[in-house]
C-alpha positions in Angstrom: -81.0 154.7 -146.6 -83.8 155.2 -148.3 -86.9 156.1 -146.3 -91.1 157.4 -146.1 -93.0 159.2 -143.8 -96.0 158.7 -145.7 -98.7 156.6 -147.2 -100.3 156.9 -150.0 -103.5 155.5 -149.5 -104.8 152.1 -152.2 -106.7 154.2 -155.1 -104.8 157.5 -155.1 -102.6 156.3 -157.0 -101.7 153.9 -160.1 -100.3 150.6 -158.8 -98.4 150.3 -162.2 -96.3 153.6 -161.2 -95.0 150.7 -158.5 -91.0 150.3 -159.0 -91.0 147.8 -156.2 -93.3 145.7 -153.6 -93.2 144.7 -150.0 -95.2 141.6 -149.2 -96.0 142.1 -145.3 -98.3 139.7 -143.0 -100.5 141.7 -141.1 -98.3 142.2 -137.6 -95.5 143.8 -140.5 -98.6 146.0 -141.7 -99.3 148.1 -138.2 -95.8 149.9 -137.5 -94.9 153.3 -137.0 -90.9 153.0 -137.8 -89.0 149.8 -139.1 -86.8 148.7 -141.7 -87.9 146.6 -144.1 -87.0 144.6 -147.3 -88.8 145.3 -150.6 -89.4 141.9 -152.4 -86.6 142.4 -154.3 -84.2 142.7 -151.6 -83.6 146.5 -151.1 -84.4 148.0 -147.9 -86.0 151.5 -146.8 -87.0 152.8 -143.4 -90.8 153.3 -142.8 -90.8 156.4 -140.0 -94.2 157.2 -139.7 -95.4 160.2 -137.0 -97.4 156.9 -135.5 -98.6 153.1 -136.0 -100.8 153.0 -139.1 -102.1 149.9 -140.7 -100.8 149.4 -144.3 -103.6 148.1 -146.4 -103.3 145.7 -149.1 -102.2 148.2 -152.2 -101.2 151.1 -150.6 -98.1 152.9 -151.9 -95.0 154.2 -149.6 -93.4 157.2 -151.6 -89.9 156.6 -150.6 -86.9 159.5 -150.3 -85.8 159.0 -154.0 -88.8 159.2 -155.3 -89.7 156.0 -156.1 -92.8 154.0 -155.0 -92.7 150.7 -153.3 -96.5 148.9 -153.5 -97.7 147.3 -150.2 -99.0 143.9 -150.7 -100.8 141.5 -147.8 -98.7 138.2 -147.5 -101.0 135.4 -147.1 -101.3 133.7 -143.3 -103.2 130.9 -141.6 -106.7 131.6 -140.7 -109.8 130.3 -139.7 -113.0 131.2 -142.2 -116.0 131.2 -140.2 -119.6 130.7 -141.7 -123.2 130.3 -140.3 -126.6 128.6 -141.2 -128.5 132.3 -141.2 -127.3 135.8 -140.9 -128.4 135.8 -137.0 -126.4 133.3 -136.2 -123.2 134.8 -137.6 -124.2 138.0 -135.9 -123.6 135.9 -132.9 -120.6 134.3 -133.8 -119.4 138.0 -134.3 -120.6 138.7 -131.3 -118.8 136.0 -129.2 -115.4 137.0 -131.1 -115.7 140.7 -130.3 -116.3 140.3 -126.9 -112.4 138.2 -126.9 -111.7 141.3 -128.6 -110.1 139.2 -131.5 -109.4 141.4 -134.6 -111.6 139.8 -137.9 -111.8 140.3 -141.3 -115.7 140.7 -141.9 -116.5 139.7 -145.5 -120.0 139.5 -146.3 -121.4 136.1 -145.2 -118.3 135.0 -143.7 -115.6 136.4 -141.3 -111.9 135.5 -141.5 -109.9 135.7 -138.2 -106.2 134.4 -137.3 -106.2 130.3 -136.6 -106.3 129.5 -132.8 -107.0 126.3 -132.2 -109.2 127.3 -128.9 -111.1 129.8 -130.8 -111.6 127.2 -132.9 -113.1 124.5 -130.6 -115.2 127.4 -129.0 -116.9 127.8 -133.0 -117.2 124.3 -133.3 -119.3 124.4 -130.0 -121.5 127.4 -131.0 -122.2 125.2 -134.2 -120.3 127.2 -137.0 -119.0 126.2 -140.2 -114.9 126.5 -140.1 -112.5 126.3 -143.0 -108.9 126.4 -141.9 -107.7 129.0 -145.6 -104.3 131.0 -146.5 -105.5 134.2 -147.2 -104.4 137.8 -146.9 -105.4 139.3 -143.4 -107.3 142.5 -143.5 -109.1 143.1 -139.8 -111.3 145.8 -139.5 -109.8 149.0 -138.0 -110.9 150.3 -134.8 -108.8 149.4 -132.1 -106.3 148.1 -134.4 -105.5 150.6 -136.5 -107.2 151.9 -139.1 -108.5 154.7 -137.3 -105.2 156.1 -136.8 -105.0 157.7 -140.5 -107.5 160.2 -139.4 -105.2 163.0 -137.2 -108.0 164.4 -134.8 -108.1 161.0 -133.7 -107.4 161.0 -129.9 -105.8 157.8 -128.6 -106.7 157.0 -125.5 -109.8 155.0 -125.2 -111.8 153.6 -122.5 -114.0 151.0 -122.5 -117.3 150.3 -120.1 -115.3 147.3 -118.8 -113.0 148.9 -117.1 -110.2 148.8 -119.9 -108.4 151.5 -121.1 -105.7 151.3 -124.0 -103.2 153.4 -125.8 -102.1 152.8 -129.8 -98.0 153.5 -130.0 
């Protein structure tokens, strides 16, 4: 089977040099090994040294020497807006502290739909559009950190919580 160890990272490379893609939600895109179908049906083993998060147009050099384009499948999530800057500061702040993972785009954030989060927005007075929309979290504890290798991975938190990425 075919199979990569590697990523190369969105902007080192041409996307047209692409043979295939692989259109992953964003669960699909942190993995450190797992099989997985290219859109067009072939598969190839990802075996990475450890979980990474594939970004939207990253390439995975694969064992023949082809290259199979990572895209970000659309999912359901919750667009999150705000009357002034400091209030979507808070509404950041209120999300972080639930330790959700968001996707912070300017002057709105995107986060997975959950229909308590949602209520809790609605009662902070945010503006919410339920959109299907590529996923794209910040790293941190969820994953983009883990392409740089001096990177330690244990990491403890004032609160008492400690956590370990596999």
């Amino acid at each position: 089977m075919r199979h990569t160890h590697s990523i190369a990272t969105a902007g080192s490379f041409s996307p047209e040099s692409a043979q295939e893609t692989v259109t992953l939600d964003f669960d699909d895109r942190f993995r450190r090994r797992k099989v997985f179908r290219t859109d067009s049906g072939a598969e190839f083993l990802l075996d990475l040294p450890e979980a990474q998060v594939l970004r939207d147009g990253d390439g995975l050099p694969l064992s023949d020497g082809s290259l199979v384009l990572v895209r970000a499948a659309p999912e359901p999530l919750l667009e999150i807006q705000a009357e002034t800057p400091e209030h979507l500061m808070r509404l950041a702040w209120h999300l972080g502290n639930r330790h959700l993972p968001a996707d912070l785009q300017g002057g709105k954030i995107l986060i997975r739909f959950d229909h308590v989060i949602e209520r809790m927005l609605i009662g902070l007075g945010a503006r919410l559009a339920k959109v299907q929309a590529p996923f794209n979290p910040e790293g941190g504890a969820y994953g983009e950190h883990n392409r740089n290798p001096d990177h330690k991975h244990g990491h403890h938190h004032g609160d008492g919580h400690h956590h370990h990425h596999d």
